[in-house]
C-alpha positions in Angstrom: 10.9 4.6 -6.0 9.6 2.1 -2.5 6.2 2.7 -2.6 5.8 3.1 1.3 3.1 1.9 3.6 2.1 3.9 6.3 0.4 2.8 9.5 -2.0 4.0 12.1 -4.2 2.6 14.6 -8.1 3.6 14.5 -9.6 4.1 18.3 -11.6 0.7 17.7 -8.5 -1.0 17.7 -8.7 -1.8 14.0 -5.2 -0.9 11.9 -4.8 1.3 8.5 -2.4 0.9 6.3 -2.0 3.2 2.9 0.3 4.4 0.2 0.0 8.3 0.2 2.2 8.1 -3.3 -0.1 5.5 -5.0 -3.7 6.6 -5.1 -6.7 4.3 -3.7 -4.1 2.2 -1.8 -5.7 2.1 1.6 -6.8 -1.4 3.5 -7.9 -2.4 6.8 -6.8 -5.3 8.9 -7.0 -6.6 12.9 -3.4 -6.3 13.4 -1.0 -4.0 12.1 1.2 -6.8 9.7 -2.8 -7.7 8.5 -3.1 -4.2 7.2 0.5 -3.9 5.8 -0.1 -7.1 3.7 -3.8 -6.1 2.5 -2.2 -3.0 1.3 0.8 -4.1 -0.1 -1.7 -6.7 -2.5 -3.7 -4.1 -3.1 -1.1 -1.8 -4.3 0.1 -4.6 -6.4 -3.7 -4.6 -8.5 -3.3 -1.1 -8.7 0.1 -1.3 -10.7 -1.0 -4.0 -12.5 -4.4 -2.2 -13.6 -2.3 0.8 -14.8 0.0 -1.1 -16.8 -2.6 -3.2 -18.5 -4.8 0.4 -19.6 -1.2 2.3 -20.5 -1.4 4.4 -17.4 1.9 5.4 -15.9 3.3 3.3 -13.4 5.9 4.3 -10.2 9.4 3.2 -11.5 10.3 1.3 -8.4 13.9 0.6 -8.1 15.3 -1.7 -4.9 13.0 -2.5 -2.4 9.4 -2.6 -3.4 7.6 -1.9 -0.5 9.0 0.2 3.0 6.8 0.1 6.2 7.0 3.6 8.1 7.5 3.5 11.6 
């Protein structure tokens, strides 16, 4: 599994980034590569705070992350 971030611009210009397969993965930023990297971290703490409780984890194989278009 890529965990993949997906983008979209809010009408006051701020960008959202979030990872619809990896619940409470969303983040903010002023530019679009801001967001992506907020997200990407945060999705990180999320992993890491499931495996250190013994919740199931994504089994990522290849490429961590994919930005959609």
């Amino acid at each position: 599994m890529t965990i993949r971030i997906e983008t979209e611009q809010e009408t006051d210009g701020r960008w959202i980034a979030d990872a619809p397969d990896l619940s409470g993965v969303m983040a903010y930023g002023q530019t679009k590569e801001q967001a992506v990297r907020f997200a990407e971290a945060l999705a990180l703490r999320v992993i890491a705070e499931r495996l250190e409780y013994g919740e199931p984890v994504p089994e990522v194989t290849g490429q961590l992350f994919e930005v959609a278009v």
